[in-house]
N, C-alpha and C positions, 0 to 999 in steps of 0.2 A: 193694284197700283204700286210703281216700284218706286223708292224712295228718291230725292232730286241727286244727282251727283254733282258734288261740289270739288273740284280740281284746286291745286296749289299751281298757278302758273310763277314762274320765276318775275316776271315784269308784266303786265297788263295794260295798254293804255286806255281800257275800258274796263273796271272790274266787274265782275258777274255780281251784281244786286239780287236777292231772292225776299221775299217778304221772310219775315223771322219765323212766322208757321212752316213754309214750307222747308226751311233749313231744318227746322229740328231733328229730324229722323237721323242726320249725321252729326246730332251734338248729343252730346252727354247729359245727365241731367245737371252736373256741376255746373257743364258753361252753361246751360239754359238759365240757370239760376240769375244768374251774371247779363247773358246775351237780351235776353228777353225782356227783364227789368225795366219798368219807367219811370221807376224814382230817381233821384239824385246820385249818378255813381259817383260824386266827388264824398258823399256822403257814407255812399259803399263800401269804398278804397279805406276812408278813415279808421272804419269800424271792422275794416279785415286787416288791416297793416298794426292796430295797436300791438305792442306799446308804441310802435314807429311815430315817427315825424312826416306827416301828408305833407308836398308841398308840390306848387304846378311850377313848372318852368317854361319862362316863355322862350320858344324858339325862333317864332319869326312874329310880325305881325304887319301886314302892309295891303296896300290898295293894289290890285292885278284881276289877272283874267281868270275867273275860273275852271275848271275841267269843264269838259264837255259835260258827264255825265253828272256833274254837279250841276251845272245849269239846268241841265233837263231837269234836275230834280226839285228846283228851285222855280222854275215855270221862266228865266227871262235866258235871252237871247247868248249862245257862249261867247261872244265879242263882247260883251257887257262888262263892265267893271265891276269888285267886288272888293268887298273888305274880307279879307284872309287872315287866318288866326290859327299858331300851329302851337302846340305847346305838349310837353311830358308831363304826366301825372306821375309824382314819384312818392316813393316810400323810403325815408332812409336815403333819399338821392338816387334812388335808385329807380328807373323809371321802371312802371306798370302797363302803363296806358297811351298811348302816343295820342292824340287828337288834332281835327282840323273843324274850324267853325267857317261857312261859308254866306256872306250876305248881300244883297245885293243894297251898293252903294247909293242908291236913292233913296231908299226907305232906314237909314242909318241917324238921321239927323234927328238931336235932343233924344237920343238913347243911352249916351254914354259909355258904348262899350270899347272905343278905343281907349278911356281909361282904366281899362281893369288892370293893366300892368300883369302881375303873377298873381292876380285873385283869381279864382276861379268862375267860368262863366257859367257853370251849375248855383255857384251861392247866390248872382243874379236872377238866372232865368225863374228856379222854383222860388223867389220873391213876388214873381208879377201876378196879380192875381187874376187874371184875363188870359194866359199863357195855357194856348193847345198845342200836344202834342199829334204828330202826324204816326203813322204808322211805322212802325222797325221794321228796316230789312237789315241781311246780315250778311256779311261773305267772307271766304276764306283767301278774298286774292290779300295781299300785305299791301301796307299802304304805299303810294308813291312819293308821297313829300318828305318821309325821313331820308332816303340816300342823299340829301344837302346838306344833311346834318352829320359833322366828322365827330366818331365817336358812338353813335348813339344806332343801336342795332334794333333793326324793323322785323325781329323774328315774330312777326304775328301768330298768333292761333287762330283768331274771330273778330270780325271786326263790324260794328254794327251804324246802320245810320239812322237818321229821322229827321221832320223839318218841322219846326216849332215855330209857332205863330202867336205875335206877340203886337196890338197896339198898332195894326197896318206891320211889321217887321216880319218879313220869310227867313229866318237861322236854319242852315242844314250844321247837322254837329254829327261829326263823323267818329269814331270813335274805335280802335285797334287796341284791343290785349295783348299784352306782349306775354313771350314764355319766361320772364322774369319772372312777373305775375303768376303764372300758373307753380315753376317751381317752389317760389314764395309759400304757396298757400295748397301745394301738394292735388294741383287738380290734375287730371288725364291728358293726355295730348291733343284731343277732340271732344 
């Protein structure tokens, strides 16, 4: 069996999803470490950036249409409305981690998460104590929602997803390491 091939495209308007088993053979054990994880990485990020400063920044956050491939992933229709949630995860200011959380707009009410402001929506999710996660997949396309952002560079490495089930709530939380991150903390390029 040959291992899966996983391509860097410049722009995708479909990224390549693999279940996070079958990426591994082209990850390292570092990122595996990292890629693979279901615990809390805002909790990860803290305890690999000390003495730093963890802090999220919110980038956007607003009611729209999801990606195609995010809707598939989310089971409702891609004309559907959704609550959109983009934000860096930084060290020192300095971003690690890009992310997008994707929900569908019906199932949002008395949840609370358009007020999380710059808290982070790992210090929520691992609160609920009914909260499934769904399985990771992983891919090496870079995200598409930073090039709106001036300033903030989408040099991804891995980028991993999963759809968390909470209380009737489908969250896909999309999740891109950046090679700040990897520099930061001296991991390999794959």
């Amino acid at each position: 069996m040959t291992a899966p091939v996983l391509s860097t495209p410049a722009f995708s308007l479909f990224p390549q999803w693999l279940p996070v088993a079958a990426a591994q053979p082209a990850m390292s054990a570092p990122w595996w470490q990292w890629v693979a994880s279901t615990d809390s990485l805002t909790a990860r990020l803290m305890a690999a950036g000390e003495p730093g400063t963890f802090r999220v920044r919110l980038l956007r956050q607003t009611i729209g249409l999801p990606q195609r491939d995010e809707a598939l992933a989310l089971g409702i229709a891609p004309r559907r409305y959704a609550w959109l949630r983009e934000v860096a995860l930084c060290v020192d200011e300095t971003p690690w981690v890009v992310a997008r959380s994707v929900a569908p707009l019906h199932q949002l009410q008395g949840k609370g998460l358009g007020k999380l402001g710059e808290r982070s929506l790992g210090s929520w999710l691992f609160q609920q104590p009914d909260l499934v996660r769904g399985p990771l997949e992983a891919t090496v396309t870079p995200p598409r929602f930073t090039h709106q952002q001036p300033g903030l560079s989408a040099n991804s490495l891995w980028g991993r997803r999963s759809v968390f089930e909470h209380g009737g709530l489908s969250l896909l939380v999309q999740e891109y390491f950046l090679s700040t991150m990897a520099d930061a903390l001296g991991l390999p390029s794959r």
